[in-house]
ZAROPA-403035 format. One record per residue (C-alpha): residue in three letters; x, y, z. Coordinates in nm, 2 decimals, decimal comma, m for minus. Layout:
<recs>
REC  type  c1  c2  c3
REC  ala  X  Y  Z
...
</recs>
This chain:
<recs>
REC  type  c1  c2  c3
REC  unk  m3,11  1,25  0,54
REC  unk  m2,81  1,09  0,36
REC  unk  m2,91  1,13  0,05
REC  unk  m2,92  1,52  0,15
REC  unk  m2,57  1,46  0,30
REC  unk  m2,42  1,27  0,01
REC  unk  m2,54  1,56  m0,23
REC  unk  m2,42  1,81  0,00
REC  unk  m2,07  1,64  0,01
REC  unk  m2,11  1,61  m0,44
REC  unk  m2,16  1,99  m0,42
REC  unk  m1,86  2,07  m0,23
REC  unk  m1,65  1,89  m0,41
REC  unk  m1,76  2,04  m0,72
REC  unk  m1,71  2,40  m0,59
REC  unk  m1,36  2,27  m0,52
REC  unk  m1,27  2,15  m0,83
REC  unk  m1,45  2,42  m1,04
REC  unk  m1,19  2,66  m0,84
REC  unk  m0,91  2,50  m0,87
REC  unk  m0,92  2,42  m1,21
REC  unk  m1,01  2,79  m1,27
REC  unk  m0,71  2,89  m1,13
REC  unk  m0,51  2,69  m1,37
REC  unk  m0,22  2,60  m1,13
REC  unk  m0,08  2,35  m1,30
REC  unk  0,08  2,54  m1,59
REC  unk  0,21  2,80  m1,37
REC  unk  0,36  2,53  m1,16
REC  unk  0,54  2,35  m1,43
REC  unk  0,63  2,76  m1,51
REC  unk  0,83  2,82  m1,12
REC  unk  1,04  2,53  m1,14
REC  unk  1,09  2,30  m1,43
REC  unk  0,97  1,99  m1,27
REC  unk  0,63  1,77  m1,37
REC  unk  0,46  1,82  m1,06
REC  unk  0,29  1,46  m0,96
REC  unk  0,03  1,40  m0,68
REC  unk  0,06  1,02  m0,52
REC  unk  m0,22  0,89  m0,31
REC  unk  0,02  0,71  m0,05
REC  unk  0,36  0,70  0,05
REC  unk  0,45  0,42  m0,11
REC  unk  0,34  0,50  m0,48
REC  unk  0,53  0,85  m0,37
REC  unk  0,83  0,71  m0,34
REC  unk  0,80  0,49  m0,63
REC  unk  0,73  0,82  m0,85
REC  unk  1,04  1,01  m0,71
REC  unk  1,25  0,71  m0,71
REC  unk  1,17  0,70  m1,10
REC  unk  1,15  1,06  m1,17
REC  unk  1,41  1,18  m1,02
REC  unk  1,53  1,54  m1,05
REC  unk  1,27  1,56  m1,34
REC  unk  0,95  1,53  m1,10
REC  unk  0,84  1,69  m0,77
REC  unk  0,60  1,46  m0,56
REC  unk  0,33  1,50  m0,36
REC  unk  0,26  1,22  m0,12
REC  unk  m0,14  1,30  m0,01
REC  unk  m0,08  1,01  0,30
REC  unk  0,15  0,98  0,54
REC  unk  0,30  0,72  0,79
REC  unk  0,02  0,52  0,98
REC  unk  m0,30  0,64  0,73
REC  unk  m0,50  0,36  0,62
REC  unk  m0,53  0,44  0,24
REC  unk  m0,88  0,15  0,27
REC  unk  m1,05  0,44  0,50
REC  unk  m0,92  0,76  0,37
REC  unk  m1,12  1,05  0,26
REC  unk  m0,97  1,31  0,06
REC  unk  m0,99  1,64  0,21
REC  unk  m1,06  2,00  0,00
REC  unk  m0,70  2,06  m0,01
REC  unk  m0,62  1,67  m0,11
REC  unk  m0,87  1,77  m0,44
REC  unk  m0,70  2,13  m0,52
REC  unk  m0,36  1,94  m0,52
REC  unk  m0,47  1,70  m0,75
REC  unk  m0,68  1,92  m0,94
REC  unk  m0,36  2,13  m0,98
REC  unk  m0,12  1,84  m1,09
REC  unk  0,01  1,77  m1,41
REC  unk  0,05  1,34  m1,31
REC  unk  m0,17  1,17  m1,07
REC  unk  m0,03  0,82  m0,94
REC  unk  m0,24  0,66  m0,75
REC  unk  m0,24  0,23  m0,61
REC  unk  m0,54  0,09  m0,79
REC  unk  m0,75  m0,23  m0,70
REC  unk  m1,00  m0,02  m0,49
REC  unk  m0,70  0,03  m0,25
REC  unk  m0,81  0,41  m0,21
REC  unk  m1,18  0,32  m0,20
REC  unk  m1,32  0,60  m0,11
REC  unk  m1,14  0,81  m0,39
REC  unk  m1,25  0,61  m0,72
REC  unk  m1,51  0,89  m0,76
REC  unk  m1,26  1,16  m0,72
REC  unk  m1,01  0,97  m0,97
REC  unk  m1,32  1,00  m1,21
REC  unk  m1,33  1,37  m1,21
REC  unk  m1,00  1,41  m1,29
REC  unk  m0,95  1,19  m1,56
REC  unk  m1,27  1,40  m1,72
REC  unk  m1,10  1,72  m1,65
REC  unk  m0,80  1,56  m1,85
REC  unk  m0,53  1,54  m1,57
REC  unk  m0,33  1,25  m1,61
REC  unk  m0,42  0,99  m1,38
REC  unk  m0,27  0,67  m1,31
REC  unk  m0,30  0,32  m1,09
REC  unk  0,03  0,19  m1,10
REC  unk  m0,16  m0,20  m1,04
REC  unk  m0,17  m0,15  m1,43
REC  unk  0,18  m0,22  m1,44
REC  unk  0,06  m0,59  m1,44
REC  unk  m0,19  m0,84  m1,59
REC  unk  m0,50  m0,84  m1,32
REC  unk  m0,44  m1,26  m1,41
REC  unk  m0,15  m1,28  m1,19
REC  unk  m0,34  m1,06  m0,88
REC  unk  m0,51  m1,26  m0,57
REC  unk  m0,87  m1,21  m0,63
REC  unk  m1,05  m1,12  m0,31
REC  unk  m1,25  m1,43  m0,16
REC  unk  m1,55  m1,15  m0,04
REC  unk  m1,62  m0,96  m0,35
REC  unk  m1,61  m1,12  m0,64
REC  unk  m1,38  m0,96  m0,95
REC  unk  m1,16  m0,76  m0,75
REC  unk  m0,80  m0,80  m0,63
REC  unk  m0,57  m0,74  m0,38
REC  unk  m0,48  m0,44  m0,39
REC  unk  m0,13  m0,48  m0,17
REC  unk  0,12  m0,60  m0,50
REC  unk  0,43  m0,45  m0,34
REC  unk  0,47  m0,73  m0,11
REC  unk  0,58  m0,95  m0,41
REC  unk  0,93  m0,76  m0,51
REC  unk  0,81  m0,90  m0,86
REC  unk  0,49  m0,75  m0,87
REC  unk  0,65  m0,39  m0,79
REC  unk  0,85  m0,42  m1,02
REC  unk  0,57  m0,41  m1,29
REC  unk  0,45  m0,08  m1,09
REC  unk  0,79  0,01  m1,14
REC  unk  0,81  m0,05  m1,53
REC  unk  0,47  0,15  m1,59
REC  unk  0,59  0,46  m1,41
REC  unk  0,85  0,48  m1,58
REC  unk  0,64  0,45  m1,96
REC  unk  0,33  0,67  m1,76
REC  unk  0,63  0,97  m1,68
REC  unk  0,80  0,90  m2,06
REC  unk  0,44  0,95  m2,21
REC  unk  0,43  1,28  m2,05
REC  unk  0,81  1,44  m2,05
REC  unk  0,90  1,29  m2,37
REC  unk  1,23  1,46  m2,36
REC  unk  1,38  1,30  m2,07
REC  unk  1,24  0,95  m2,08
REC  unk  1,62  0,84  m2,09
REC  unk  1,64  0,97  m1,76
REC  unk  1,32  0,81  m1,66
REC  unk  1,41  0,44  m1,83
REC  unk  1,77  0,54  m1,63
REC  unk  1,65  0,55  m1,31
REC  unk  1,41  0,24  m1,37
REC  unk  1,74  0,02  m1,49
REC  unk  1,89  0,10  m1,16
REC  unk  1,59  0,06  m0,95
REC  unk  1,54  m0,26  m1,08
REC  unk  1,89  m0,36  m1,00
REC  unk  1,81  m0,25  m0,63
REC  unk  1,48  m0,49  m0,64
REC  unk  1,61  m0,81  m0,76
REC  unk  1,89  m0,75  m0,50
REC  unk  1,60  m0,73  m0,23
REC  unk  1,41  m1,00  m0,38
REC  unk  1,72  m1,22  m0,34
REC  unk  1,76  m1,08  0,03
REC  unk  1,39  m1,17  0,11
REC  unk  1,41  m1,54  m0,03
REC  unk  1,73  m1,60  0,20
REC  unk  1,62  m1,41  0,48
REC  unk  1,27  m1,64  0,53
REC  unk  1,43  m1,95  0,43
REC  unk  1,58  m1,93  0,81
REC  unk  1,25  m1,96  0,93
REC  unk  1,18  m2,39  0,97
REC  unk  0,91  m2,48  0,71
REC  unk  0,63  m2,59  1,02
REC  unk  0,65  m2,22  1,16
REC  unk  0,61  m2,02  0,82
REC  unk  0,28  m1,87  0,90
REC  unk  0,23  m1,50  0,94
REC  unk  m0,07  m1,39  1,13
REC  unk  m0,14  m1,02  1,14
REC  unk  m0,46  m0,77  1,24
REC  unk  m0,49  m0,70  0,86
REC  unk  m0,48  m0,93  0,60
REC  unk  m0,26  m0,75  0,32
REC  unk  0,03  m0,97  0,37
REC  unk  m0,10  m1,25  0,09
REC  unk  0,12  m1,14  m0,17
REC  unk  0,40  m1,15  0,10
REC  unk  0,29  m1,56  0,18
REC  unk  0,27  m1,67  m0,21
REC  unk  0,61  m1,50  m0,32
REC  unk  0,80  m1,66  m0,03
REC  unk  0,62  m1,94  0,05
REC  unk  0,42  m1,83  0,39
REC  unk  0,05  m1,92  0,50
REC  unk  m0,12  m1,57  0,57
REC  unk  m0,41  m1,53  0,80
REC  unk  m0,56  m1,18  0,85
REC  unk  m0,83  m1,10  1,12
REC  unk  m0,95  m0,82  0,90
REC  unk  m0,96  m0,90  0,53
REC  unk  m0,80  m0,77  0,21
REC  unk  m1,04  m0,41  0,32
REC  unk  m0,97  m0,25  0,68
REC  unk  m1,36  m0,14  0,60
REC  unk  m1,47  m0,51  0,63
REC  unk  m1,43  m0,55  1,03
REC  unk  m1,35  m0,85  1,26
REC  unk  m1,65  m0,99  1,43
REC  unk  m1,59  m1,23  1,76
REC  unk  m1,65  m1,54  1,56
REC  unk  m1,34  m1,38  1,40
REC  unk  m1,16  m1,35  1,70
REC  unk  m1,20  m1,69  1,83
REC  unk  m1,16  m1,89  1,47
REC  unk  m0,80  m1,73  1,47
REC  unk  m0,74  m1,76  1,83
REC  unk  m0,82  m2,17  1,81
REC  unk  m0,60  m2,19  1,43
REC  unk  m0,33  m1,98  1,65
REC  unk  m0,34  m2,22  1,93
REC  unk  m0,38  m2,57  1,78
REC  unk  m0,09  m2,52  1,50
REC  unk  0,13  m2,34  1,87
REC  unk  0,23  m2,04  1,62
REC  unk  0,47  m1,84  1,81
REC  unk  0,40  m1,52  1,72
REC  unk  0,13  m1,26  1,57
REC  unk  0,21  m0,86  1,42
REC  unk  0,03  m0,57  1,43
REC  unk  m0,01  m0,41  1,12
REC  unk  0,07  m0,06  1,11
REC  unk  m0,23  0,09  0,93
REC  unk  m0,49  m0,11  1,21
REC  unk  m0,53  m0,04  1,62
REC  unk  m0,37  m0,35  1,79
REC  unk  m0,70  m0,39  2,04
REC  unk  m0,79  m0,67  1,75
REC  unk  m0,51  m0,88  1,76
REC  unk  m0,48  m0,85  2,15
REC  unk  m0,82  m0,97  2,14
REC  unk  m0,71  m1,34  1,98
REC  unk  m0,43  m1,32  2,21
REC  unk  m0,61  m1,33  2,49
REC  unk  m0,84  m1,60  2,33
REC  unk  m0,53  m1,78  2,26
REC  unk  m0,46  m1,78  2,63
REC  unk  m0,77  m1,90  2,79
REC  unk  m0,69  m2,19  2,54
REC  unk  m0,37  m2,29  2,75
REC  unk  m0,11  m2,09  2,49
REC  unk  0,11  m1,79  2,54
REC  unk  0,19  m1,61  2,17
REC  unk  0,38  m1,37  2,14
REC  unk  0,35  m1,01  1,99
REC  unk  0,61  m1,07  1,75
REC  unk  0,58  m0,66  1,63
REC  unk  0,49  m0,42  1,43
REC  unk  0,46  m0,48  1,03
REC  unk  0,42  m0,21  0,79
REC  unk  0,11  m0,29  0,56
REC  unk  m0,05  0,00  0,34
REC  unk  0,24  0,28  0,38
REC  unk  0,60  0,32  0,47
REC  unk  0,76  0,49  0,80
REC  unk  0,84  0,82  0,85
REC  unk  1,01  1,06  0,59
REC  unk  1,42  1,03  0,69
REC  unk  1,41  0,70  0,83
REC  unk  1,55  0,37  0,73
REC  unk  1,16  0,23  0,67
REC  unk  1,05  0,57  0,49
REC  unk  1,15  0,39  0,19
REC  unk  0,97  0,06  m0,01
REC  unk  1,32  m0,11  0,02
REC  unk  1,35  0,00  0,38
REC  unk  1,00  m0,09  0,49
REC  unk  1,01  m0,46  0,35
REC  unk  1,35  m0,51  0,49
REC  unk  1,21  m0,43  0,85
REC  unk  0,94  m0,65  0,77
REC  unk  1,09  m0,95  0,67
REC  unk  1,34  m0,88  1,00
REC  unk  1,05  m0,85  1,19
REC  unk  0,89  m1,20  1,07
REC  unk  1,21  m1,37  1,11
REC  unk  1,30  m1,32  1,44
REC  unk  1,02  m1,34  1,58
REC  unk  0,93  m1,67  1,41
REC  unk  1,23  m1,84  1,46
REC  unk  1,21  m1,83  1,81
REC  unk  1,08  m2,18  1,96
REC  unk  0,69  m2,15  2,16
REC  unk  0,72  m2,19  2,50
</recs>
């Protein structure tokens, strides 16, 4: 029965992409307004792509605020938008697991496709302790690391528009001025926190990056995958590392339901400690569109607030 579902699923997807492609969109998009027209998987690789483009691209973002890029399935109008693009940028690392396949196919039908975790050497990526050879995918909590994702966008969209890859290396220069000013932000910022309270604990771990960069211990109760879920041995390992050490505070990560991390917290409490809920954390996409975190620099500023405070603020 799943294998008749699974080729079911391969045959609708291949009546999708045989249409769109046979309508040819993507020239007569180029045609109506002047601009390359990109497809990003999430958010955040959206806003890196219109940060760097600028007026010369027009970005599709297939994810929004909240979506869990780990679980995500591409709907029928997901693969006509990226069967109609003339860039695809996508995270990489098995971030968008579920979409390697689909990535595949387009790269075959010659669209332009794109992980911007190319943007740096897999040597200097946090290989994942469950399955061996991959990486964590979340690079763009190390300011460094994004800036690599950064750098490549810029040579991906100069590969394809040629002609205004002055604009492109333009808006990189500047953008890179904006991220070593964050970088210097961040260092100051968690230096407040005392050394013995410099430990982030959060529902998903995607913050490791995050601890090696700035010198944090990360625990996750999910791991590097929201598809690998907790188990109560789980639950209570973290609840008894939480309540030994007296960590004042765990975060919710904004891609995960909080029932997880409640779940240590009240294993914390039959163990004779109170901790805190010290917030919310974005981990795999930015806030909404308009808003102060609906951008990268916005996000890890409310992040690193978020840590700070709430770490810094002495266990009762």
């Amino acid at each position: 029965m799943l294998r008749g579902s699974l080729i079911g699923s391969f045959l609708v997807m291949a009546a999708v992409l045989v249409t769109a492609f046979g309508c040819s969109p993507r020239k007569a998009d180029r045609q109506q307004n002047g601009k390359l027209n990109v497809v990003a998987t999430t958010n955040l690789v959206g806003d890196l792509a219109a940060i760097i483009g600028g007026e010369a691209v027009e970005v599709t973002s297939l994810m929004g605020p909240g979506v869990d890029p780990h679980l995500y399935k591409a709907s029928e109008g997901d693969v006509r938008r990226m069967a109609g693009a003339e860039a695809i940028f996508y995270g990489g690392l098995h971030l968008e697991g579920k979409m390697t396949d689909i990535f595949e196919q387009m790269k075959s039908r010659n669209v332009p496709t794109f992980a911007v975790t190319v943007g740096n050497p897999d040597s200097i990526y946090i290989e994942s302790p469950n399955f061996g050879g991959n990486y964590d995918p979340h690079i763009w909590f190390d300011v460094s690391l994004w800036k690599g994702a950064a750098s490549f966008v810029a040579e991906s969209l100069s590969e394809l528009v040629p002609e205004q890859s002055d604009e492109f290396q333009s808006n990189l220069a500047s953008y890179l001025g904006e991220l070593d000013s964050l970088d210097s932000w961040v260092r100051s910022r968690t230096n407040e926190v005392p050394e013995s309270a410099r430990v982030v604990i959060t529902s998903h771990d995607a913050f490791g990056y995050f601890g090696r960069a700035y010198g944090y211990e990360v625990r996750g109760l999910q791991g590097i995958s929201t598809a690998t879920e907790a188990g109560a041995a789980d639950v209570q390992d973290l609840a008894e590392f939480v309540a030994s050490n007296r960590i004042p505070a765990m975060f919710v990560a904004s891609s995960v339901q909080a029932r997880g991390i409640e779940a240590v917290r009240e294993a914390v409490r039959s163990r004779g400690f109170d901790v805190r809920i010290g917030g919310n954390l974005f981990s795999d996409a930015l806030g909404a569109p308009d808003t102060p975190e609906g951008t990268y620099v916005g996000m890890f500023r409310h992040n690193v607030n978020t840590i700070v405070d709430a770490l810094s603020v002495t266990p009762s």
